[in-house]
C-alpha positions as CSV (number, residue, x, y, z in Angstrom):
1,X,161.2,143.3,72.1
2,X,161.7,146.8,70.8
3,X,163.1,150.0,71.6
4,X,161.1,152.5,72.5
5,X,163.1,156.5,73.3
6,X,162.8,160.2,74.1
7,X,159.3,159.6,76.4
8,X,160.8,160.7,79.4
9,X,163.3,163.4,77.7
10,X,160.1,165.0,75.2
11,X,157.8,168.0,76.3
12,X,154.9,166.7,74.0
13,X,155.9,162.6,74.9
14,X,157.7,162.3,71.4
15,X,159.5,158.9,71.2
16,X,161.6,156.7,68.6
17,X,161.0,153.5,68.0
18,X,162.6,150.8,66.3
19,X,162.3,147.0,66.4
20,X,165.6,145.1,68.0
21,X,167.2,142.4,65.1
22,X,167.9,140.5,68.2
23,X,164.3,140.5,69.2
24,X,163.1,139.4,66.2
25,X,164.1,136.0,65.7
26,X,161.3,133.5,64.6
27,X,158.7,136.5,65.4
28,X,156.9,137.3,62.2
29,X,155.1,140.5,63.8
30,X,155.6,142.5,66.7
31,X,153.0,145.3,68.1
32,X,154.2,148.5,69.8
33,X,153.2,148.1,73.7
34,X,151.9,151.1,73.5
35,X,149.6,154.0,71.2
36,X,151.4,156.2,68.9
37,X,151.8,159.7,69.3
38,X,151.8,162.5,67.2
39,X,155.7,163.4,66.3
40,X,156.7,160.2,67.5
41,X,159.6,158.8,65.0
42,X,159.4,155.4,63.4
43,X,162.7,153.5,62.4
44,X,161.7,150.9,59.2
45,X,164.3,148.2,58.5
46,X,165.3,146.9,55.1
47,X,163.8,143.5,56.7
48,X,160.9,145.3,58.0
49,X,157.1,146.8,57.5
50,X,155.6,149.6,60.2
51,X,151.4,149.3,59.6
52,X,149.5,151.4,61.2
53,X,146.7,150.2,62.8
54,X,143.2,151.8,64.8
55,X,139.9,151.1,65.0
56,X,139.9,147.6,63.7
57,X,141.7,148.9,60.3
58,X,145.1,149.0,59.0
59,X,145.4,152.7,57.6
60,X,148.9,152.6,56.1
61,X,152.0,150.7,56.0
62,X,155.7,151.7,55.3
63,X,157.7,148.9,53.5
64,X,160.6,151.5,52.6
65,X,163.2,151.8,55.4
66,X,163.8,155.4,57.2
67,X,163.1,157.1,60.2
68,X,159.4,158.3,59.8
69,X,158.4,161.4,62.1
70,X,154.4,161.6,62.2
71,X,154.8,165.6,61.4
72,X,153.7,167.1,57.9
73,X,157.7,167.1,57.1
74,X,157.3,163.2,55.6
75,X,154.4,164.3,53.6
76,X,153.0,162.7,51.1
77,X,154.6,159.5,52.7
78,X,153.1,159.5,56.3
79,X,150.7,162.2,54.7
80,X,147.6,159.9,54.5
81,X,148.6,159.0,58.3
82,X,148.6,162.1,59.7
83,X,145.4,163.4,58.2
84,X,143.7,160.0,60.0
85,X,145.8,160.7,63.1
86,X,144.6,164.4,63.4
87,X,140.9,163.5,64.4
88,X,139.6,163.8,67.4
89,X,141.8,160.6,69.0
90,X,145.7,160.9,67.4
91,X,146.9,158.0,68.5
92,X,147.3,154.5,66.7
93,X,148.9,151.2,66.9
94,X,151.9,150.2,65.2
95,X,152.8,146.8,64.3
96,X,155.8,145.6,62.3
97,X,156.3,143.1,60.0
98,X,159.1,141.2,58.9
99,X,159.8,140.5,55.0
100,X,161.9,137.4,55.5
101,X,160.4,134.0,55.0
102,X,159.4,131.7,57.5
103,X,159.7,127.9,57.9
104,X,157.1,126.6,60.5
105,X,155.8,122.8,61.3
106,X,152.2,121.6,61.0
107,X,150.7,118.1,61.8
108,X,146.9,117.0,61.9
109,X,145.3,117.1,65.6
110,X,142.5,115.3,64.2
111,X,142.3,112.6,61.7
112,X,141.2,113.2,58.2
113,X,138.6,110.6,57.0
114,X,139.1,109.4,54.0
115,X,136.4,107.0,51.7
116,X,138.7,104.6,50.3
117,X,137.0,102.2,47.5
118,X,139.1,99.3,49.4
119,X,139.3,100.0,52.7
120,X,136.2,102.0,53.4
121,X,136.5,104.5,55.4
122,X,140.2,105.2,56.1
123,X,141.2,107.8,59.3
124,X,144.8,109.5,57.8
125,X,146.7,112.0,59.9
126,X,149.6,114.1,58.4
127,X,152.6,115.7,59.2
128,X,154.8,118.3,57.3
129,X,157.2,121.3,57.1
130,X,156.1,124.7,55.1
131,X,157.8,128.1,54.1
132,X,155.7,131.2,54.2
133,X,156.1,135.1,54.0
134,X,153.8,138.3,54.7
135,X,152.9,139.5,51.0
136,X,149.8,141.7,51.3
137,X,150.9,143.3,55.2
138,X,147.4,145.5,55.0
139,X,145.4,142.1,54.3
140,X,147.7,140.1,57.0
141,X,146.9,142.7,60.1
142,X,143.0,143.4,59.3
143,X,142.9,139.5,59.3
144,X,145.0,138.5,62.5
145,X,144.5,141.5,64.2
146,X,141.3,142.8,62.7
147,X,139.6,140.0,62.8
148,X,140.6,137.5,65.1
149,X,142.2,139.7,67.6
150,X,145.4,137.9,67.3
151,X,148.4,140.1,68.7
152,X,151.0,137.8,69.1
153,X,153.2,136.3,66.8
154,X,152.8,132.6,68.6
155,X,149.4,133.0,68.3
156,X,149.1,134.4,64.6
157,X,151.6,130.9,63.4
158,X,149.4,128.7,65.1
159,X,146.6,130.0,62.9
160,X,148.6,129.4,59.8
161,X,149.6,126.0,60.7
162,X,145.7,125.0,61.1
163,X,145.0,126.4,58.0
164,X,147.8,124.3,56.0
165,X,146.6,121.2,57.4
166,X,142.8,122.6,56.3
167,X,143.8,123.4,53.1
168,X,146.2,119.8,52.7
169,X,142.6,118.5,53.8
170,X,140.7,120.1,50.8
171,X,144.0,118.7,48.1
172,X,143.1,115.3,49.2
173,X,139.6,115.1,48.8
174,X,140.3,116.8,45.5
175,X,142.5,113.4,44.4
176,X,140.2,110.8,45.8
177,X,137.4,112.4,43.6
178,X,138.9,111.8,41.2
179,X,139.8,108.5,42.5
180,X,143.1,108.3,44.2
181,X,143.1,105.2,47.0
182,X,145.2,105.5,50.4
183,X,147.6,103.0,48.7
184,X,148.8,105.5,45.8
185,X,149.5,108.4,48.3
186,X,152.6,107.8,49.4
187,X,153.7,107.3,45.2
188,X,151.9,111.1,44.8
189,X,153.5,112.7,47.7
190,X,155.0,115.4,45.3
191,X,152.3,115.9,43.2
192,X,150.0,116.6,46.1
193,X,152.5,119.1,47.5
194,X,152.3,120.6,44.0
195,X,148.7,120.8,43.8
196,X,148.8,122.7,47.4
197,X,151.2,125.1,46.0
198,X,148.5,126.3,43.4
199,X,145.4,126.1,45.6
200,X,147.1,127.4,48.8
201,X,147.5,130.8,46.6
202,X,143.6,131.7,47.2
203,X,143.2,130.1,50.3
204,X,145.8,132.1,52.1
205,X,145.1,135.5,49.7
206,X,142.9,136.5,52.8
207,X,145.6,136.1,55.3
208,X,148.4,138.2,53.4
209,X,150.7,135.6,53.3
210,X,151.9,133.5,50.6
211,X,153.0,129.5,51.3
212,X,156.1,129.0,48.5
213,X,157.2,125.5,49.2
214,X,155.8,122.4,51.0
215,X,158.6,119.7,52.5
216,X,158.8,116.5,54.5
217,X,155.2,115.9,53.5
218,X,154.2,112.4,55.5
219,X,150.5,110.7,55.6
220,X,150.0,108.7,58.2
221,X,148.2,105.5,57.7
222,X,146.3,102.8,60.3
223,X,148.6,100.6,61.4
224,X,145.5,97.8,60.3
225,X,145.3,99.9,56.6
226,X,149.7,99.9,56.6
227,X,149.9,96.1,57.2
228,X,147.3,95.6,54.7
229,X,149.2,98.1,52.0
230,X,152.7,96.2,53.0
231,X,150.8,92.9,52.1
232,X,149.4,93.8,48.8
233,X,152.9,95.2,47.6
234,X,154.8,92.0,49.2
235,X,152.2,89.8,46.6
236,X,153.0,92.1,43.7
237,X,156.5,91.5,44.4
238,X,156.0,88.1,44.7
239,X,153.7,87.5,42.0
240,X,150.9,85.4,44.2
241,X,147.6,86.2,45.3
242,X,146.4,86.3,48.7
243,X,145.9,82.9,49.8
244,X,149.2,81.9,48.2
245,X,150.5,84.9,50.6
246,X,149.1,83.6,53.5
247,X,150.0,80.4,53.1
248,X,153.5,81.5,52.9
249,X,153.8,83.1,55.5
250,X,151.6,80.2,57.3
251,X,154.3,78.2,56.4
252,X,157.1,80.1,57.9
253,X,155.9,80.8,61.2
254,X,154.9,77.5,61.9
255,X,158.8,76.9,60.8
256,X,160.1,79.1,63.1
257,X,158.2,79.1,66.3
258,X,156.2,75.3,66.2
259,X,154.5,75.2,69.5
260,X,153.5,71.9,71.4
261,X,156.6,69.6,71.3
262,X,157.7,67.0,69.3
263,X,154.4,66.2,67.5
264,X,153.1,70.0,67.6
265,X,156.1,70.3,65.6
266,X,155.5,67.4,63.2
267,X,152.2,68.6,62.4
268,X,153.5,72.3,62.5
269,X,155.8,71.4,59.5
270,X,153.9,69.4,57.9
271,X,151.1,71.8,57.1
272,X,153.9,74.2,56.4
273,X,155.3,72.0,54.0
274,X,151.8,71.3,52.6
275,X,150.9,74.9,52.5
276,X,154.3,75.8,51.2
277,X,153.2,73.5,47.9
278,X,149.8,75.0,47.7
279,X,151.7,78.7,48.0
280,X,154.3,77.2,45.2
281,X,151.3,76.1,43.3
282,X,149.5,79.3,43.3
283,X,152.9,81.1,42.0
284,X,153.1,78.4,39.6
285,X,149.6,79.5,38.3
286,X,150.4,83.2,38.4
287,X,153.9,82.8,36.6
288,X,153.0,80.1,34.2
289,X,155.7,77.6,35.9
290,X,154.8,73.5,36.3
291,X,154.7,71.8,40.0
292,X,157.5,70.2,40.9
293,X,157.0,66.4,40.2
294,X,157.8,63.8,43.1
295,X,159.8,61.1,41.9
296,X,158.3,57.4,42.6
297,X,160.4,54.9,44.7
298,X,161.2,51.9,42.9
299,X,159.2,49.0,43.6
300,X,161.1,46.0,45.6
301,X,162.1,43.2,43.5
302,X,160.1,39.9,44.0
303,X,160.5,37.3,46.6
304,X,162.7,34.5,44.8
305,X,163.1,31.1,46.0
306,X,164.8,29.5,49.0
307,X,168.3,27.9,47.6
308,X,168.2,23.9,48.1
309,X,171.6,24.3,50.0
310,X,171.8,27.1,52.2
311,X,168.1,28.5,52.3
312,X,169.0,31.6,50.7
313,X,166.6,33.3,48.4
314,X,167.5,32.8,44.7
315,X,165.8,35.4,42.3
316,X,163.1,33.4,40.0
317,X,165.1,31.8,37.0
318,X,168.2,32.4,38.4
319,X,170.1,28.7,37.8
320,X,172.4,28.8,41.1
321,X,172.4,31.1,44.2
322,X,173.8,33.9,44.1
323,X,175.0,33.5,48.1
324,X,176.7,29.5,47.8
325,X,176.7,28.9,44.2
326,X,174.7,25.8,44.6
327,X,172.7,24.7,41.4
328,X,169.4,25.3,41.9
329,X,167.6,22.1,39.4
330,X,168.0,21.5,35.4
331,X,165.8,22.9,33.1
332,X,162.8,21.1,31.7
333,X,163.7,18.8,28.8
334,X,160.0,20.2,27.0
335,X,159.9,23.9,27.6
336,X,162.9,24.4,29.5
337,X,161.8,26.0,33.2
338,X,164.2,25.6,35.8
339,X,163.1,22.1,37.5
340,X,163.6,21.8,41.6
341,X,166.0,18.9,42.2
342,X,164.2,15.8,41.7
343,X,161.8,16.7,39.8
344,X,160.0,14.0,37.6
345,X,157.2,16.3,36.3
346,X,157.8,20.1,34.8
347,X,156.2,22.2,36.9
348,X,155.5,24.5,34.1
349,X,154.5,22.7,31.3
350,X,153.7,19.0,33.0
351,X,156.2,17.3,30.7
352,X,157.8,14.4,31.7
353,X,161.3,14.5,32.9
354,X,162.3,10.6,33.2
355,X,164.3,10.0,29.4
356,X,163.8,7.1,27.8
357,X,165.6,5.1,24.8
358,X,164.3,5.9,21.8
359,X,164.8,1.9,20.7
360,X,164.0,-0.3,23.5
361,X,161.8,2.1,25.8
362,X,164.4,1.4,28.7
363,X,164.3,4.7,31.4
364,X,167.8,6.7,30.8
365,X,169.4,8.3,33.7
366,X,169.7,12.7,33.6
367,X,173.3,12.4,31.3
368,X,173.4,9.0,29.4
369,X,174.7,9.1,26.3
370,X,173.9,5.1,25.3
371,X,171.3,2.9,26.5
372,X,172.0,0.9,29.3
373,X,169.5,-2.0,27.9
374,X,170.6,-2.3,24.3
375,X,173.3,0.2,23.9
376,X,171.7,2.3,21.5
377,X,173.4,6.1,21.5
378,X,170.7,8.7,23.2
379,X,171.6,12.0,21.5
């Protein structure tokens, strides 16, 4: 991954060494494979840090770029590393840095548990993009190298990446202390990567790096918790509660897919018709709307009687039938009811029907206009 010169060519095994730009890449460090020498020359980038590294310290690092010959001619710049490197062991490990930034990927291996007041305990995974650069490159190769013996760039992200998600972790039990639920996270997604920002700054101060912007940001809910989220907003959408939810969507299925034949589907869309009202009346309760109201049949009209000439029914009062025009009786001389043909006797009042003269007493016929006895006018 670098270029390393002169070994073979140098009476004291002087060499140059420089780090290839087509080497680089995605490689946020690369160590020299092998001790430095005293003379050796170092070739620093613009893009580029050399730190010197032995015993389980960084002694020095060059940020400024040049070719940098460990003699006493680069004094006071590789000064202080020459004085270290003229002990009893001259020799030391270089690493170099790069000053670009870097955009890596990090997602949860393990589910985060978090205490919702709704849904108890909640497991949430997360996923997410990050930018990052070397600011402190003393701090950064004591820590990766120094300390966890990490040599290769690979290695060195992976570290970074568990840290993210450890320090995403700590953000959001920061929020539901202050009492954030699992259904407001995906609403906060920007704030939380704003609140990372800020408290990343100390938690990656160790590790000489510096995170400057959080992307793509996704928390992963349950699929249990998600359908239960996606419910609660379709209600506040809708303006119901939960029964009235269910019941809709009883209602619908039982439309759709109604199982057990003819009468499995009868009774399916019945109950979804019912349930449909009990869903319209819960809306109706939430949104201050009436029930519809079901409108009454009208009630048949009744039974008339059978007309004298064709058997037809004639409505009650009616004087001749409506189907052969046949007069159905006169009307009572006392109180005037409709009288069956014949009649002697209203059968409403009890009068008698059977005239009479008002002079001799004689019985008048239905239409006389004189008296057949003693000729005395009847009107």
């Amino acid at each position: 991954m670098g270029i390393i010169t002169g070994d073979k060519g140098s009476i004291i095994g002087a060499a140059t060494i420089l780090w290839e730009d087509g080497e680089k890449r995605n490689n946020v460090m690369w160590k020299v494979p092998r001790n430095i020498k005293f003379n050796d020359n170092i070739v620093v980038r613009e893009d580029e840090i050399a730190v010197f590294f032995r015993d389980g310290k960084a002694l020095d690092y060059i940020d400024r770029p040049d070719r940098y010959a460990l003699t006493s001619i680069n004094a006071p710049i590789v000064g202080k590393i020459v004085q270290r490197l003229s002990g009893v062991q001259q020799q030391a490990e270089v690493y170099y840095l790069q000053k670009k930034v870097f955009d890596g990927k990090f997602g949860s291996k393990q589910p985060y548990v978090f205490e919702d007041k709704t849904f108890q305990l909640v497991k949430l995974s997360l996923f997410g993009e990050f930018r990052y650069k070397v600011s402190e490159p003393s701090n950064f190769i004591n820590y990766f190298v120094g300390t966890l013996s990490l040599t290769r760039a690979p290695e060195v992200e992976e570290r970074i990446k568990e840290q993210v998600v450890t320090s995403m972790y700590n953000v959001l039990g920061k929020l539901k202390e202050k009492g954030m639920g699992v259904v407001n996270l995906a609403a906060n997604l920007k704030n939380i990567e704003q609140i990372f920002l800020e408290d990343s700054k100390t938690d990656f101060a160790p590790y000489g790096i510096v995170i400057d912007k959080i992307s793509g940001l996704y928390i992963n809910l349950p699929e249990e918790v998600q359908k239960a989220v996606d419910t609660r907003a379709s209600m506040s959408v809708l303006g119901t509660n939960y029964m009235g939810y269910q019941t809709g969507q009883a209602m619908r299925e039982a439309a759709v897919n109604p199982s057990g034949g003819a009468a499995g589907a009868g009774v399916g869309v019945g109950a979804g018709i019912g349930m449909g009202y009990m869903m319209m009346n819960q809306m109706g309760q939430t949104g201050g709307q009436q029930p519809p109201v079901v409108a009454t049949p009208p009630s048949p009209p009744p039974a008339g009687a059978p007309c004298v000439k064709c058997g037809a029914s004639v409505p009650q009062g009616a004087k001749f039938c409506p189907a052969c025009g046949a007069p159905q009786g006169t009307a009572c001389v006392k109180c005037g009811a409709s009288l069956p043909a014949g009649a002697k006797f209203c059968p409403s009042c009890g009068a008698s029907q059977q005239a009479t003269c008002a002079k001799c007493n004689a019985k008048l016929e239905p239409g006389t206009k004189f008296c057949p006895s003693c000729g005395n006018p009847t009107g």
